[in-house]
TORLO-560905 format. One line per field, with one value per residue (C-alpha): chain; x, y, z; residue number from 1. Coordinates in pm, 1 decimal. Each point is the difference from the previous one (the first is absolute). Example, Ala and Ser with C-alpha at 12.3 -4.5 7.8 and 13.67 -1.06 7.14 Angstrom:
TORLO-560905
cadena <- [A  A]
px <- [1230.0  137.0]
py <- [-450.0  344.0]
pz <- [780.0  -66.0]
num <- [1  2]
END
This chain:
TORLO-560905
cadena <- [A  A  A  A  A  A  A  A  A  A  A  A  A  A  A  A  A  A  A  A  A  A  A  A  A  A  A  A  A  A  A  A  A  A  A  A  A  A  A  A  A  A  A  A  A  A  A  A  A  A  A  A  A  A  A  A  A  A  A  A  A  A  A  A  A  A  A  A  A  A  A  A  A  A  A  A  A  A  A  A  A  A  A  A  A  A  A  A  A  A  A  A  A  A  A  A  A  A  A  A  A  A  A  A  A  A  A  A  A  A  A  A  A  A  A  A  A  A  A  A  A  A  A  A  A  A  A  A  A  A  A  A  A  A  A  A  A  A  A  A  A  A  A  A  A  A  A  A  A  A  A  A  A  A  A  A  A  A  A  A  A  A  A  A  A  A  A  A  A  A  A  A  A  A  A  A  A  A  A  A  A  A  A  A  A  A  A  A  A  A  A  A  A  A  A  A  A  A  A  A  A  A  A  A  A  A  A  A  A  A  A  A  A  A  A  A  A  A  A  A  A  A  A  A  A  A  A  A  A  A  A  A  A  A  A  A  A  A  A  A  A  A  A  A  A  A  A  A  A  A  A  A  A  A  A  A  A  A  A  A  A  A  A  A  A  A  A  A  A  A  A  A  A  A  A  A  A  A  A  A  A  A  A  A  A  A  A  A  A  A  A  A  A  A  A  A  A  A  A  A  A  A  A  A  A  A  A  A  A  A  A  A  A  A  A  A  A  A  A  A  A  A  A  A  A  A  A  A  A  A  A  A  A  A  A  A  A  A  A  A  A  A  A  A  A  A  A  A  A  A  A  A  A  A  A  A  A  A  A  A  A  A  A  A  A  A  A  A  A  A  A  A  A  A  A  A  A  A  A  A  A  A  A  A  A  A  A  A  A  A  A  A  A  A  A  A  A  A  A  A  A  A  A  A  A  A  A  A  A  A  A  A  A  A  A  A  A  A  A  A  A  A  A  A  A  A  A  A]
px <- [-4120.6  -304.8  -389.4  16.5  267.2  -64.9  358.9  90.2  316.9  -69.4  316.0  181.6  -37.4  -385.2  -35.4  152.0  -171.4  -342.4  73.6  157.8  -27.3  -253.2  214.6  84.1  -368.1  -138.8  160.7  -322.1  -289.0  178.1  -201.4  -297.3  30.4  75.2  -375.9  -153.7  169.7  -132.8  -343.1  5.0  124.2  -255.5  -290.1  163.3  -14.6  -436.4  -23.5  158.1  289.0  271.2  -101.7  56.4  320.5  144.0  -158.2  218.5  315.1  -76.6  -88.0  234.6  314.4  -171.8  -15.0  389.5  57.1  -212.7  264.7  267.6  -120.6  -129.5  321.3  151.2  274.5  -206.1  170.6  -143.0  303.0  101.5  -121.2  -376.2  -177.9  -210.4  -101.4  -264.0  197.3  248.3  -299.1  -133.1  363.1  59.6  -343.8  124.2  294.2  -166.8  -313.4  171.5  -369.1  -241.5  155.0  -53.2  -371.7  17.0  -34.1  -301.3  -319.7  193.0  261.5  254.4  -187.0  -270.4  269.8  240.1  -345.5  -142.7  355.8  23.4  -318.9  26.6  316.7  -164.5  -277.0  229.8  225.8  -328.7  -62.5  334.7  35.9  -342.9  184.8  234.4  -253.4  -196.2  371.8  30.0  -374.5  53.8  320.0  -198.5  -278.0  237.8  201.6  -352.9  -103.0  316.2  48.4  -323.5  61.9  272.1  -38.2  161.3  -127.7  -196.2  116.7  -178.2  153.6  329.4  -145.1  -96.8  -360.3  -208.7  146.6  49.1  147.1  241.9  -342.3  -144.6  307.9  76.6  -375.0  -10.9  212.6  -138.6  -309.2  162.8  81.1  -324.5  -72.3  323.0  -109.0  -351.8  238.3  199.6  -355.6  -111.8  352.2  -94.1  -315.5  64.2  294.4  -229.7  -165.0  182.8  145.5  86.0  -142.3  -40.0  350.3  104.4  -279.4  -250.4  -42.3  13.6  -178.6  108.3  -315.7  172.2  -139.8  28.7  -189.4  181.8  341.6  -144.6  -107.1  331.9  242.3  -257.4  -126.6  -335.0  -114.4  56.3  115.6  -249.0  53.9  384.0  56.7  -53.6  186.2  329.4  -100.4  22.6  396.1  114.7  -280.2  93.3  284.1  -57.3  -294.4  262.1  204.9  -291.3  -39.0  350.0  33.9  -266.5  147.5  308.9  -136.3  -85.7  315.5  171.3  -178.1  53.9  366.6  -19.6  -156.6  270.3  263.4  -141.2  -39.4  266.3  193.4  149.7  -267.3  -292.5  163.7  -331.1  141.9  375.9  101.1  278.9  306.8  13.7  -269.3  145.3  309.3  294.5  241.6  332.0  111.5  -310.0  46.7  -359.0  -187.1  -266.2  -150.2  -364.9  147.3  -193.1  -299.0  115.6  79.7  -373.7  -126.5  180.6  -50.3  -376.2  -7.2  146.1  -262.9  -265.7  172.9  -60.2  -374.9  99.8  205.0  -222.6  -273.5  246.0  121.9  -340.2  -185.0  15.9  -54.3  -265.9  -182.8  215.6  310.9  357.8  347.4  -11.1  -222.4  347.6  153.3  -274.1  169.4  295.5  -129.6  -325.4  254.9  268.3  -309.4  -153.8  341.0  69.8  -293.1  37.4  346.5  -144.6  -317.9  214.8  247.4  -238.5  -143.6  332.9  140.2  -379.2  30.3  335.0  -149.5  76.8  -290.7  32.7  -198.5  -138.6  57.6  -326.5  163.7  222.6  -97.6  19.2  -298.3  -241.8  -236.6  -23.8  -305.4  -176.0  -216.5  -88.5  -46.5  -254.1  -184.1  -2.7  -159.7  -262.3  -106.7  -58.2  -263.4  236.3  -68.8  260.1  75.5  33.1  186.5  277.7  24.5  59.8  285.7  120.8  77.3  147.1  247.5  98.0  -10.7  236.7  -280.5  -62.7  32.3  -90.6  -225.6  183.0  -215.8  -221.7  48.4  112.6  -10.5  -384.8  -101.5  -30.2  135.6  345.8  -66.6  -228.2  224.5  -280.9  278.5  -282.4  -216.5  370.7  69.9  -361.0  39.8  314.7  -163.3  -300.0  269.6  255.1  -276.6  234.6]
py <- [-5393.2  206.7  -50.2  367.1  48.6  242.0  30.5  261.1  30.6  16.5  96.5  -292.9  156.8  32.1  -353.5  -160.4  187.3  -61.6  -407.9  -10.4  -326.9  -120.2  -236.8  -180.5  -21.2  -70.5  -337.7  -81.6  84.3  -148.0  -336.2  190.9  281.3  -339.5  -178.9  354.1  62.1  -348.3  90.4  285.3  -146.3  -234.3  231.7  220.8  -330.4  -5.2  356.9  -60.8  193.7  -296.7  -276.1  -335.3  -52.3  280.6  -40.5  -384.8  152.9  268.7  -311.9  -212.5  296.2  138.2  -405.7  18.7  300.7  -126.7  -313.5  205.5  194.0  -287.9  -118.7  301.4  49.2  324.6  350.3  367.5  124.2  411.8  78.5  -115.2  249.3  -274.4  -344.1  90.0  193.2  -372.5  -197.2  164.8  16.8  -337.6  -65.9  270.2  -157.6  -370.0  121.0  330.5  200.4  -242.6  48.1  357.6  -62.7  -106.4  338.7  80.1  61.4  75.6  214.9  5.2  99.7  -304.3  -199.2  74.5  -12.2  -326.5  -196.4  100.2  -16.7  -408.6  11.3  180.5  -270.7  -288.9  166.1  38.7  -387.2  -48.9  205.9  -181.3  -318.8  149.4  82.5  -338.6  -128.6  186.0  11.7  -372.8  -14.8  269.4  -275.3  -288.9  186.0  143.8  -400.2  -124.6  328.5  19.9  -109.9  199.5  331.5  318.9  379.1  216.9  338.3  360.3  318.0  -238.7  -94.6  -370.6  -1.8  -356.4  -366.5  -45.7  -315.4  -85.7  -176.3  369.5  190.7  -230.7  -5.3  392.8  39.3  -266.9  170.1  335.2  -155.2  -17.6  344.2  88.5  -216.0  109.4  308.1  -189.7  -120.5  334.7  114.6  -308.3  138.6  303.4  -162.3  -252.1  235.2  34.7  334.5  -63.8  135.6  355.6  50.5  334.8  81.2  127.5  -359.7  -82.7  46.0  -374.6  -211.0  -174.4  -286.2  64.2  -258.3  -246.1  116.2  -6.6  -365.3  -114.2  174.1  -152.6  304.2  -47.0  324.2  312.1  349.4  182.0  345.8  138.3  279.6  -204.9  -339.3  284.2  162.8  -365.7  42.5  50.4  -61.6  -422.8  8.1  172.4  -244.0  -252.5  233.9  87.4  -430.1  -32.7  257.7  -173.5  -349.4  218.6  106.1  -302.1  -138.3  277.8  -38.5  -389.6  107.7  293.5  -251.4  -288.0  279.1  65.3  -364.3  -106.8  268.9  -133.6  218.7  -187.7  -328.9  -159.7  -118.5  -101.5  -122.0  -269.8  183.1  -18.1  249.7  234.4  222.2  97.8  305.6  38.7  91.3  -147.2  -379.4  -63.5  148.2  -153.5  288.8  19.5  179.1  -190.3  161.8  305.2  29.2  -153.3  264.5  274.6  -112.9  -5.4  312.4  146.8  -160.8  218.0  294.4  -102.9  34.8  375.6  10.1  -88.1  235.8  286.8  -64.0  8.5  209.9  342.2  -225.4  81.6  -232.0  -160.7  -187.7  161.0  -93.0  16.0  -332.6  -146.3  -14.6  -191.3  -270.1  -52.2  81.4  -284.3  -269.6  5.8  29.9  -319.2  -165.9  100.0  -53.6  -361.4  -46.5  135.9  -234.6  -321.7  89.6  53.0  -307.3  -210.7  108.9  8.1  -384.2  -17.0  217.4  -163.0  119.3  4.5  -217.1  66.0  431.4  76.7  -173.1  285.7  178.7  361.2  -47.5  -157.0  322.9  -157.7  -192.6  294.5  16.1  -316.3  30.3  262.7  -194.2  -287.9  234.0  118.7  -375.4  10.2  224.5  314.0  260.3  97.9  367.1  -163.1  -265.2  235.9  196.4  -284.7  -168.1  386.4  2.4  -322.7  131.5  337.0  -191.7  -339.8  -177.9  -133.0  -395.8  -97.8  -313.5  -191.1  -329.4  138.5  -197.1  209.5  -214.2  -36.5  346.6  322.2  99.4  -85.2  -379.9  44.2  86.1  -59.1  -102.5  -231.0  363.9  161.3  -243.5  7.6  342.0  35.7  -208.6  221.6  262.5  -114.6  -91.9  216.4]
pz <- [21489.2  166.7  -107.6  -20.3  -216.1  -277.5  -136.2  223.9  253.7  348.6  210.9  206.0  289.8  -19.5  -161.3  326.8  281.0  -172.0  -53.5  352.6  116.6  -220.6  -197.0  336.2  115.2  -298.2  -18.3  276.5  -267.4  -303.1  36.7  33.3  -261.2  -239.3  133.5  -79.6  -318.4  -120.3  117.8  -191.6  -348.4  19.7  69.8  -299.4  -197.2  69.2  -56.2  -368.9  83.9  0.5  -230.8  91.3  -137.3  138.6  378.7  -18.1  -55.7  239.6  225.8  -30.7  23.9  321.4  181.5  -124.4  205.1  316.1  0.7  -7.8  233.4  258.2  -57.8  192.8  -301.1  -104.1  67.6  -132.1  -205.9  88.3  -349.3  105.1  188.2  193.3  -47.3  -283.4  -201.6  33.9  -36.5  -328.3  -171.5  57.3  -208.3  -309.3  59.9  -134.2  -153.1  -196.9  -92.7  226.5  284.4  -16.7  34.8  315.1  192.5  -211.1  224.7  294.9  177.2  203.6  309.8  -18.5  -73.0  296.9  242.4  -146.2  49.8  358.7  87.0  -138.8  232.1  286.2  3.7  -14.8  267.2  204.2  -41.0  127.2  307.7  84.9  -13.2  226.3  271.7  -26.4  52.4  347.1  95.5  7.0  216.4  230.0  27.8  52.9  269.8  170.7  6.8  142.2  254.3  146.3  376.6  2.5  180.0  -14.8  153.2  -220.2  2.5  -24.7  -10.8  29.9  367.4  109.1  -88.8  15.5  -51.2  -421.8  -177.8  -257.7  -230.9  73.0  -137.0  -288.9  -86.1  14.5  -279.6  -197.0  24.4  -104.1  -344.2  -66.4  0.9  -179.5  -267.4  -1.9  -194.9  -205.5  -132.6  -68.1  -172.6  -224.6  -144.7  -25.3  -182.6  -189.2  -273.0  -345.5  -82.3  -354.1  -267.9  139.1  -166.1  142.5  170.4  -248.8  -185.3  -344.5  -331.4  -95.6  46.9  297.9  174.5  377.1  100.5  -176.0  155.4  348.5  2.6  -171.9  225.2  334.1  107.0  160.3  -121.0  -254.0  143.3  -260.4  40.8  -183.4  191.6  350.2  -162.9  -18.1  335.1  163.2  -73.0  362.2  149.1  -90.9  146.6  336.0  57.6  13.2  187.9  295.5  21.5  32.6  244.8  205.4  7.4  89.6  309.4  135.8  -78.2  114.3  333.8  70.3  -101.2  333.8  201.2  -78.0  103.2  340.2  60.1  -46.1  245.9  329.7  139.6  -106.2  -96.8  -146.6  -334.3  -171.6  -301.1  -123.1  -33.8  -404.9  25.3  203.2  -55.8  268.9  95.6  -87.2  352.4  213.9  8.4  153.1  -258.4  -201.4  -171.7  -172.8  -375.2  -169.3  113.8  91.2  -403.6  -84.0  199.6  -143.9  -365.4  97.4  145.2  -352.3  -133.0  172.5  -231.7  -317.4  -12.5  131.9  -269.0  -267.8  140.3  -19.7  -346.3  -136.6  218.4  -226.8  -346.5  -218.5  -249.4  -217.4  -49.7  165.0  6.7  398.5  -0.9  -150.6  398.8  97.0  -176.4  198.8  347.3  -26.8  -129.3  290.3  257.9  -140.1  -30.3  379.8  135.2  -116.0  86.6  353.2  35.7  -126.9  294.6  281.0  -157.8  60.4  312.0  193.6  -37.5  248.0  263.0  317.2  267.8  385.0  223.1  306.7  -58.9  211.1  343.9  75.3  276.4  -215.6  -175.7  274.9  -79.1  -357.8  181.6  164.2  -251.7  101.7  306.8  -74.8  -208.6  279.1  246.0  -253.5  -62.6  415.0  -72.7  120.5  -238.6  -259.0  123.9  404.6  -128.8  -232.5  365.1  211.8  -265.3  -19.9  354.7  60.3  -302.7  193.9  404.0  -230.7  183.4  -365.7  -50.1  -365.4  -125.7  -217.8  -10.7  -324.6  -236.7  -289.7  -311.3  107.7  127.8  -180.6  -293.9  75.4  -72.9  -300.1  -279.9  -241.3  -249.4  -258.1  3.3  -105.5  -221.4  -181.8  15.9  -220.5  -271.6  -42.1  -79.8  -194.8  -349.3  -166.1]
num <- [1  2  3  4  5  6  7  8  9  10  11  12  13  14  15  16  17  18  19  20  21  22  23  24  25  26  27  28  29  30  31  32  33  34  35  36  37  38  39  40  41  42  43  44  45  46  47  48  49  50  51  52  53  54  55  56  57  58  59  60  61  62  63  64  65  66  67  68  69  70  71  72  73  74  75  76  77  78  79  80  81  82  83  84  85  86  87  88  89  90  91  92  93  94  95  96  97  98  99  100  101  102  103  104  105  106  107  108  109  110  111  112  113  114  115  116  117  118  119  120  121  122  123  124  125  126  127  128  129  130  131  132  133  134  135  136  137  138  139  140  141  142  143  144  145  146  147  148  149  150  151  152  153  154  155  156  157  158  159  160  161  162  163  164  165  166  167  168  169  170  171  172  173  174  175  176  177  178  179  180  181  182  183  184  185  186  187  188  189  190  191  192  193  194  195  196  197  198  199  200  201  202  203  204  205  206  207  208  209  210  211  212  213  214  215  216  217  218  219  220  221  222  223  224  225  226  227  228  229  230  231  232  233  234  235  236  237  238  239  240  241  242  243  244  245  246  247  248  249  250  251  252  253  254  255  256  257  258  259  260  261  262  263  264  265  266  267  268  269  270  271  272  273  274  275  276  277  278  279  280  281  282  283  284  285  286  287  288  289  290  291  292  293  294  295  296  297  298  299  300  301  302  303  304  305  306  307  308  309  310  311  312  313  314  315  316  317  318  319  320  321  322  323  324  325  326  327  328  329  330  331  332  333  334  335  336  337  338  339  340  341  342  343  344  345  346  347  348  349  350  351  352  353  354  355  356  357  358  359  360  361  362  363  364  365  366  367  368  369  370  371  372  373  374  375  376  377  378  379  380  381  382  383  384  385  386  387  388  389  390  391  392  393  394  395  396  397  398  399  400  401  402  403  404  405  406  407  408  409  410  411  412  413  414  415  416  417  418  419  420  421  422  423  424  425  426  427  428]
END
């Protein structure tokens, strides 16, 4: 069955390239194209287009459907097109004539956008809970790491004395701005699209309005045209916040790697979290976030991706804006998958003590030692020569008695400010 059906044949060949996957992927909007569909009767109902009677049965065959399909026993048959065409045969199916009158007022393109738009915002919602999750286990580890030191690096050279609470911290603090995008991928998410049917509206006297505050949408997208020109643009809103929690996932990942070589040696893990050779005995091998990194760093694509696909469409609905589908639903189910790991295994890190007291990175405290000088009254630029040539003569000898949990910015993690922070964001 197709919504579009008009009695005609359409060759085999044609009818499964343009479905592609849709069946499959479709099974992730079912829920939602049911919520929508029951929005819609019942507006159809107050507009006098469904009576009473009829809007029930409509009802109460649509709830039927939703267990079945919360049940996860519900499957899109080959001979369904997509999960509407299913959807609306299963009503005929009960209903005979009333079902029919379900599609009335609105098409298949409002349809498909309002059901994953209700998905995209409930994905949104859970992907935050996700990051709370982690930005949580960042704080906890920042707390219980901060007198624990390790070298800052720049251009991948010893820099100035860091800490564990100062890393951890860091990337608790990066959340925020990665969700500070998920929040904006929800509104632009949160305004109802149905109701502009194809694009151009309707000449049923449909209640919009009514629609938008059933289905919990904090606001109408008024305008057709732009409702249908939203289609891609949803999903790669999700797609450019996913792609910026990816990065800073992706980057704890790199920095886990190099920390954990023999090289550095600052961090380890329990050996159920790392992986071995098949020939090298002594190997305990970081693949767990080697892969997090790489499936992050895939991530980063699909916003290019979507901005290629669409970036030569014109106003109005095309069959392009179908891929979309596929390509935003395995990002958000990796990029979960991703922050639940980092999540799990960041709570086993084992951290070195006592990493500053190797000889190798006495010039960690230069810096120091500068700053020492300047409080003598020496003057910053006679100071920075003075430590400069103690470097080059390795006449250098560096103060270690500051105490670092007390001085600078090292020992002031700020982590309530972080913490306040994150809930002035996350109102979403």
């Amino acid at each position: 069955m197709k919504l579009w059906n008009k009695e005609d044949s359409l060759d085999k060949k044609i009818e499964n390239f343009t479905v592609g996957k849709d069946r499959l992927y479709d099974v992730y909007l079912a829920k939602y194209d049911v919520i929508a569909s029951i929005a819609h009767a019942k507006m159809l109902k107050k507009v006098n287009i469904l009576t009473s009677i009829e809007y029930k049965k409509i009802e109460y065959e649509l709830n039927k459907i939703l267990e079945q399909i919360n049940s996860k026993d519900f499957v899109i048959e080959k001979e369904f097109e997509d999960i509407h065409s299913k959807i609306e045969n299963m009503l005929i199916e009960k209903l005979g004539s009333i079902g029919k009158k379900i599609h009335t007022g609105r098409s298949r393109n409002d349809q498909v956008l309002v059901a994953t738009q209700l998905y995209l915002k409930n994905e949104i919602n859970e992907i935050k809970k996700y990051c709370i999750n982690l930005f949580n286990t960042f704080i906890q580890m920042a707390e219980e790491n901060k007198n624990n030191f390790l070298p800052g690096y720049t251009h991948l050279q010893v820099a100035m004395p860091s800490s564990f609470g100062l890393w951890f911290s860091s990337y608790a603090e990066s959340l925020i701005d990665d969700m500070l995008y998920l929040k904006t991928a929800y509104k632009i998410n949160d305004q109802n699209p149905l109701g502009s049917a194809a694009g151009y509206g309707s000449s049923f006297n449909l209640d919009r309005d009514f629609t938008t505050s059933e289905l919990g949408f904090s606001e109408l997208k008024y305008n057709v045209i732009s409702s249908q020109m939203n289609r891609g643009k949803v999903e790669k809103s999700v797609a450019i916040a996913i792609s910026a929690i990816a990065s800073t996932l992706s980057k704890i990942s790199s920095d886990i790697c190099l920390y954990m070589s023999q090289e550095f040696n600052f961090i380890s893990f329990p050996d159920e979290i790392t992986t071995g050779s098949s020939i090298m005995p002594h190997k305990k091998n970081p693949d767990v976030f080697e892969l997090i990194r790489g499936k992050c760093n895939s991530l980063h694509s699909v916003v290019t991706d979507f901005n290629n696909m669409s970036i030569n469409l014109n106003s109005g609905y095309h069959r392009d804006l179908q891929l979309f589908k596929q390509k935003i639903i395995d990002s958000i189910t990796e990029i979960k998958n991703c922050l639940e790991i980092v999540d799990f295994t960041i709570k086993k890190i084992i951290v070195r003590k006592n990493i500053l007291d190797d000889e190798k990175y006495k010039y960690v405290y230069s810096v120091e030692n500068l700053n020492k000088l300047v409080n003598e009254g020496v003057s910053f630029r006679d100071a920075y020569m003075k430590i400069s040539k103690e470097i080059k003569e390795n006449t250098f000898k560096p103060h270690k008695e500051f105490n670092h949990t007390l001085k600078g910015s090292i020992g002031n993690l700020c982590l309530e400010e972080i913490k306040l922070k994150l809930k002035n964001v996350i109102d979403f």
